[in-house]
N, C-alpha and C positions, 0 to 999 in steps of 0.2 A: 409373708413373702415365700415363694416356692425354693425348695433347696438350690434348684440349679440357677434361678436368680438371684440368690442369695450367696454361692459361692462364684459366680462370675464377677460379681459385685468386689467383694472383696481381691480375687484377682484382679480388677480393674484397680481399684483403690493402691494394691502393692507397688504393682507397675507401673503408676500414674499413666496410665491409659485409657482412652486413645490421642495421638498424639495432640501437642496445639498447635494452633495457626504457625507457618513458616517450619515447622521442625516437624521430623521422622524418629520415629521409634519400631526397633525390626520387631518382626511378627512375635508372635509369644509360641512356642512350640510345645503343645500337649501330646503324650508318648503313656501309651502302655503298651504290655508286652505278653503274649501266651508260649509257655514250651508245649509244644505240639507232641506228645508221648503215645498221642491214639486221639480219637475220634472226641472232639474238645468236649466238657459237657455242657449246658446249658448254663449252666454258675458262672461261669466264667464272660458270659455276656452281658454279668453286670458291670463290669467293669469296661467293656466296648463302650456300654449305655452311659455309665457316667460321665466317662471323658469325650464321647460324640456328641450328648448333649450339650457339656460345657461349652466345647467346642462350637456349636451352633449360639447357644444365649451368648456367648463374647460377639459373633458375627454380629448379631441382632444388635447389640449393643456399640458395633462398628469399632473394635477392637481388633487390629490384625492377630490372626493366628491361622496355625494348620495343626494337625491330626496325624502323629505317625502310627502304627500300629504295627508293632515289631513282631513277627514269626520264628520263635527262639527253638531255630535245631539244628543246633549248634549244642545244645546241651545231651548227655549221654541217656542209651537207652538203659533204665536199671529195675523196669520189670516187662514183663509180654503182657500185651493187654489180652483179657480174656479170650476172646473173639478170636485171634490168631491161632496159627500153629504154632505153637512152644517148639516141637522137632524145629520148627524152618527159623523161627526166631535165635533160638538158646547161643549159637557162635556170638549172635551180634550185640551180644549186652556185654552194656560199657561202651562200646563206642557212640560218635557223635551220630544222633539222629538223621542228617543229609547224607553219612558215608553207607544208609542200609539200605535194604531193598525195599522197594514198595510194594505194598500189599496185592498192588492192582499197574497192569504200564501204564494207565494213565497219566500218573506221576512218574518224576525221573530219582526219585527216592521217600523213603517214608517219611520223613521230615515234611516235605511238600505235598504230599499227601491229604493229612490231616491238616496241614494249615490251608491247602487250597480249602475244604471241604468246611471249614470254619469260615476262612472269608467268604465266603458264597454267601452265609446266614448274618454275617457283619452288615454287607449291602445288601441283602435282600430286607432286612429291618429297618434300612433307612440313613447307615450310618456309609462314609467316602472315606475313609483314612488314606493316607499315603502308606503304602504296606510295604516292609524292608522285612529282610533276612538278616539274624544272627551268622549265619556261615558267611554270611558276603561280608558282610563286617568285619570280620576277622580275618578271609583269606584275602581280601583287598589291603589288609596290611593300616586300616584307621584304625585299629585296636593297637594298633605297638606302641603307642607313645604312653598311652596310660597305660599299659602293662609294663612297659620298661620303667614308670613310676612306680608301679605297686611291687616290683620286684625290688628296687632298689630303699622302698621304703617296709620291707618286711616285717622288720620289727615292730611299725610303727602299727602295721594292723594287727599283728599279734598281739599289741596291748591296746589297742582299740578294744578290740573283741573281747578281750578278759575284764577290761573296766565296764564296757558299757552290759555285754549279756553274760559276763562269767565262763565263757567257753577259753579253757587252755591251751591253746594248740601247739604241737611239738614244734621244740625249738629248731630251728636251721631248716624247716619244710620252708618251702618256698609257695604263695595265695596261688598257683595254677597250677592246671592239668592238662599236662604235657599229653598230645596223642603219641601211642606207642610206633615207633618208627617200623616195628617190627610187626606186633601183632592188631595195631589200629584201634586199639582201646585208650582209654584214657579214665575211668573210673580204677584203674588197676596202678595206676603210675605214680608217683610222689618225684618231686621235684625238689632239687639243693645247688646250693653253691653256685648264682650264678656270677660270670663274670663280664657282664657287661654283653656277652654276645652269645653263650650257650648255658644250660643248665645242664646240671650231671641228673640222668634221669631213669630208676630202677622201676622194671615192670612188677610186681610181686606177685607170685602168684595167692596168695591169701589173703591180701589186703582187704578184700570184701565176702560177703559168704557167699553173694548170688554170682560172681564168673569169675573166673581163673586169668592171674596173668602169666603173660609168656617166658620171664626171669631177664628180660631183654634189659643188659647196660651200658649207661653209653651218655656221652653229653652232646646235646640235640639245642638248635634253636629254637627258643619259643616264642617267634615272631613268626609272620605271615601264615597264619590260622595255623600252625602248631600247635597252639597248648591255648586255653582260656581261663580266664582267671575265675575264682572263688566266688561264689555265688555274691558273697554282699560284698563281696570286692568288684565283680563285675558287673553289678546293679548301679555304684555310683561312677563306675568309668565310664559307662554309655550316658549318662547324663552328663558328662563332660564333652564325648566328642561327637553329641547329635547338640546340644545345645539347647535340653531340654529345662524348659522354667516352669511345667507345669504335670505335677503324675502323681496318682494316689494309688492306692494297693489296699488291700483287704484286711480287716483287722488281727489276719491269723501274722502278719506281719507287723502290724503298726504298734504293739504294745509296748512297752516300756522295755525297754532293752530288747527289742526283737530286731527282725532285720531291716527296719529304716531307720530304727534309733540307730544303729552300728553302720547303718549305707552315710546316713546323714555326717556322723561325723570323720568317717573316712571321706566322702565328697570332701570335708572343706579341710581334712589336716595332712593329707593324700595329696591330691586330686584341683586341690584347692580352688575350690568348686563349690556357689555357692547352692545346697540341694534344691531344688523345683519345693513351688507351692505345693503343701502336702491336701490329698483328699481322701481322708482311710475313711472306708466304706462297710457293712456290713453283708453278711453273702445271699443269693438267692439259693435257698436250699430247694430239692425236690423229694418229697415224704417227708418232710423235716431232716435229711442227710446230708451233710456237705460229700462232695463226689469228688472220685479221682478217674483223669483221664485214663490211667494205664491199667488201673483197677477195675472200669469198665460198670464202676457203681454208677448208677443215675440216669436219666435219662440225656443225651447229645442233642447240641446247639441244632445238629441238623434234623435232628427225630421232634424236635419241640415245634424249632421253627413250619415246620412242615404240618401240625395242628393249627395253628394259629394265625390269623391273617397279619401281619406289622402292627399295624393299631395295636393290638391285641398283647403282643410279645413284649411293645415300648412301654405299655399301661403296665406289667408285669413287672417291666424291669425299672420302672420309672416311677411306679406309682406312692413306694414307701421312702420317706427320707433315706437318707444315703447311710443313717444311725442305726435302722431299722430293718430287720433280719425282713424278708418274705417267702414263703413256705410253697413253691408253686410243684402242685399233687395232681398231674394229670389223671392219676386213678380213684382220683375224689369231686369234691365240686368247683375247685379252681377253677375249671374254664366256665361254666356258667356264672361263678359269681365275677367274673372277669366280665364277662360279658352284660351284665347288671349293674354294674359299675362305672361302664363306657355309657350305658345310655341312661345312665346319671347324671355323670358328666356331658353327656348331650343335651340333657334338657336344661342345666343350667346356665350352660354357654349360650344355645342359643335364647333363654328366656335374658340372656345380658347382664347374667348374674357376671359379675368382675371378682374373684376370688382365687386363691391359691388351685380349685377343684377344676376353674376353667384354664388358668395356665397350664395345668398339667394335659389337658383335652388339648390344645394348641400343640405340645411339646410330643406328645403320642403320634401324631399324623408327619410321618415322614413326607424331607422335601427332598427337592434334586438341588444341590448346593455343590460348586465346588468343591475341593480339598481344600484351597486356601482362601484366604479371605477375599472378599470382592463387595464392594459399599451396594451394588444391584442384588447382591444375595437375601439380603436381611428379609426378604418378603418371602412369607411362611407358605404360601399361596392358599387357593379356596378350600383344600382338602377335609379340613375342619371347621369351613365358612359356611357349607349348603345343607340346610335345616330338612330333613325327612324322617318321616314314623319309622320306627323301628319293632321287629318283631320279637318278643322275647327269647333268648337261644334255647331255654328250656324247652319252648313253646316248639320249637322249630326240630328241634330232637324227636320230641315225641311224633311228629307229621310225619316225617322221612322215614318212620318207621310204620307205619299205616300204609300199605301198596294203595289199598283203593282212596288215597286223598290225594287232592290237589294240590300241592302246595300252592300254589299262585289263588287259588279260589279261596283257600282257608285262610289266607292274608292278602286282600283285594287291596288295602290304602294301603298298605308299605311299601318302598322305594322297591323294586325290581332288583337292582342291583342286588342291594345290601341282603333281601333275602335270601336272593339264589349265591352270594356268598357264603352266608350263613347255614345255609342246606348243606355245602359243600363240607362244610369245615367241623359241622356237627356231624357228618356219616364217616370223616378221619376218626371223627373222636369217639364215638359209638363204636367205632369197630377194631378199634386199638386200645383202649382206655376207662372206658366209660364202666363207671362204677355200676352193679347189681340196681340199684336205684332207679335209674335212668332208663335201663333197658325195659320195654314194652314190646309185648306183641298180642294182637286181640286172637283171642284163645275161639278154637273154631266149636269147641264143644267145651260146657258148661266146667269152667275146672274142679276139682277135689276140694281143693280149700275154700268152695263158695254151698260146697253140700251139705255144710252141716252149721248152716246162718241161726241164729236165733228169735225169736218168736220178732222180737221187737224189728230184726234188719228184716226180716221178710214180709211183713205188714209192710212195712215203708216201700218195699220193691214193688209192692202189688200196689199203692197207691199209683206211685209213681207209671206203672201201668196203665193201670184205670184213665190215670192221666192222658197218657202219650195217646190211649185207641180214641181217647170222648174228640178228638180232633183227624177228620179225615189225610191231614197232612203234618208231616213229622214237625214237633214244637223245636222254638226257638231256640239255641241256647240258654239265653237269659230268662226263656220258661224254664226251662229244666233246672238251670241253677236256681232260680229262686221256689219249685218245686222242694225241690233236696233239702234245702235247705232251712225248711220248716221243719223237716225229721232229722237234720243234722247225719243222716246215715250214709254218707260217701263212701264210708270205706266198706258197707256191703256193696255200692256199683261197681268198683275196684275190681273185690273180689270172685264179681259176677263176670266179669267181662275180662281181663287182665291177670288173674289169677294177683294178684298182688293186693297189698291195704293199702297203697297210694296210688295218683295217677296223676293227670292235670285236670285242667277242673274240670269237674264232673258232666255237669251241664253243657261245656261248651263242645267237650267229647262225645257223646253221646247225641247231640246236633248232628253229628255230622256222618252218624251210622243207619245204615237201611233199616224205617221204619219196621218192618215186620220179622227181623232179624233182632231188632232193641226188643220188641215184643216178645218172642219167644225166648228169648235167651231169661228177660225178668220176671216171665209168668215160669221159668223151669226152674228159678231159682227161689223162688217165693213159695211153691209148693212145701 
């Protein structure tokens, strides 16, 4: 069974859902959440991928539910992402991500910014969440109730937190971060003494190494977006007042005493709150690195998505159990063997192969689905239904880089479309990415590394000669590949034409070059 039918399933089985005959049961609410600190990176849309797909197999399964997708900047800024001015940035560390300036006016702060700039790559993949802000939550004043909880039960998370991960945290601090009334930071503040309607609240200026607080004292309300609470304090308060039952998180969170073990039992001894279906996930790396948005390491949601067509992205992000680390290396062979992979999975879907490899080719082709549930949704539509030849990406890489070839002539049976997509998305990827391997250019005169072949590749060049003149009209491919391929010498034509020791296949390349051009180039290299 495919991972994502297999934990819908199990959702379904918790909830005894969907409802029976005569009785309602409210929708089931799946919620994850990004702090937008810079420009998201592409890791982080495994976790769009998991909860949009569940999201989808419950629809299919006619289970009510909806898809929040929470924009957290509301959280402080506490480094400059690369890419910035540090001069223009450095006042605004420590404060909340919505109260700075944006990079660009498009946005009315950097908070919205990078979150607009993420959701764009959320629904351009395939995925409709219902998307909420962090600040609006807070200064609408729905966070006060379970703040005015977590303050009044302080201690209880204090020793939450020391039983479950060992962390001691100083007595009488109070789980939130008061915004400075004075200087508008909040990484700089420490919070005490509340009494039911204000906390006593000292700015310091040392608290942290990276910004200075302003010395500001004073006791300050920390309701209606004032202050926000403690990260695993405010992880299971939002799942009390969105009324979430279903949310998984990455495994740098999920281990044994990390921050869902400690969200979890605050939810229910806090909050009392019973915590959502847990789906801890493992991460999509890029080079093998896990990335950070403000650190500016990895490649971004928007630079990735912008290689890859949807299909493409969901097979990436969907294609490894939820267990199972995947390594996506735009500066390697990722994308081709992504792409050998889908037309894998193409052949077996449609040969009616029924198998976990064809749910996943069903699950890759984004639909247009409402946000919330609707019993007319559940049809995946033809996206993944209409059977066509497909050209290899390798094959199609090396074309676009040939001026004098047709693409359309040098693939006459494949689908139109899918090619001239394919064209498209291989010259992104060639001219931004594309590993030393990949790249080809036919060399207009004989190169260095083909002048000094040895006895045995240059006999084979001059047969292969002899060959190509004993026929008034340029041979077949599949002459030429089965030519070569008596003398096994490919990587002297490589050499000869490409300056490289690999290419695509021989025979079918060299088909497709001016007869007396092929001639001259192998009788100069044969000499």
């Amino acid at each position: 069974m495919f991972w994502a039918d297999r934990i819908a399933g199990e959702i379904e089985k918790k909830f005894g859902l969907p409802a029976q005959a005569g009785k309602t049961k409210k929708p089931l609410l799946i919620r994850d959440e990004k702090t937008v600190s810079g420009r998201v990176h592409v890791g982080s849309m495994r976790g769009a991928a998991i909860h949009g797909v569940v999201h989808e197999v419950l629809i299919e399964k006619g289970v009510p539910n909806s898809f929040t997708w929470e924009h957290n900047d509301f959280d402080p800024m506490d480094d400059i992402p690369v890419y910035l001015d540090r001069a223009v940035y450095e006042e605004h560390l420590g404060k909340p991500l919505y109260t700075i300036p944006s990079p660009d006016p498009s946005a009315k702060n950097f908070g919205e910014y990078f979150a607009k700039e993420f959701q764009t790559v959320i629904e351009a993949t395939g995925w409709h969440p219902q998307f909420v802000w962090a600040s609006e939550l807070y200064l609408s004043g729905k966070m006060d109730g379970v703040i005015r909880e977590a303050l009044e039960h302080t201690e209880d998370i204090r020793r939450i937190q020391k039983e479950i991960s060992g962390a001691d945290r100083k007595p009488g601090v109070l789980p939130i971060s008061v915004i400075c009334a004075q200087c508008g930071k909040m990484s700089t503040t420490e919070a005490t003494d509340f009494d039911g309607e204000t906390v006593m609240v000292n700015c310091y200026p040392t608290k942290v190494e990276w910004t200075k607080g302003c010395g500001f004292a004073g006791r300050v309300s920390p309701f209606g977006g004032r202050a926000k609470l403690y990260w695993k304090a405010d992880w299971p308060a939002k799942w009390k007042v969105y009324g979430v039952t279903v949310e998984g998180e990455g495994k740098d969170h999920s281990t044994r005493g990390g921050s869902r073990d400690v969200a979890n039992h605050i939810s229910r001894e806090v909050f009392n709150y019973e915590p959502p279906f847990d789906i801890p996930y493992e991460f999509l790396l890029v080079g093998g690195k896990k990335m950070s948005s403000s650190k500016g390491r990895g490649s971004s949601a928007k630079e990735i998505a912008a290689l890859v067509p949807p299909k493409i992205l969901r097979l990436a992000l969907l294609g490894k159990d939820i267990n199972q680390q995947f390594n996506f290396d735009p500066e390697g062979d990722t994308i081709p063997v992504l792409y050998d992979l889908y037309d894998k999975l193409a052949e077996g879907y449609w040969a009616g192969v029924q198998d976990d490899y064809a749910r996943l080719f069903e699950l890759i082709h984004p639909r247009g689905t409402a946000n919330s549930f609707s019993p007319a949704a559940g049809h995946r539509g033809d996206a993944s239904e209409k059977k066509f030849a497909m050209p290899r990406f390798s094959q199609v890489a090396f074309v676009v880089q040939m001026p004098h070839l047709d693409i359309s002539k040098e693939f006459p049976d494949v689908d139109p479309s899918e090619l001239a997509e394919r064209a498209v998305y291989a010259k992104k990827w060639l001219e931004a990415y594309a590993p030393e391997k990949f790249i080809f250019k036919l060399q207009d005169t004989l190169p260095d590394v083909a002048k000094n072949l040895n006895d045995v590749q240059k006999q084979a060049l001059k047969t292969l000669a002899d060959f190509i003149a004993s026929s008034p009209t340029m041979r077949s491919g599949d002459e030429l590949h089965q030519k070569l391929h008596e003398s096994k010498e490919f990587k002297a034509v490589y050499l000869a034409f490409l300056g490289k020791d690999h290419g695509p296949k021989a025979g079918w390349f060299l088909s497709v070059l001016d007869r007396d051009f092929v001639l001259k180039r192998l009788t100069e290299a044969s000499k």
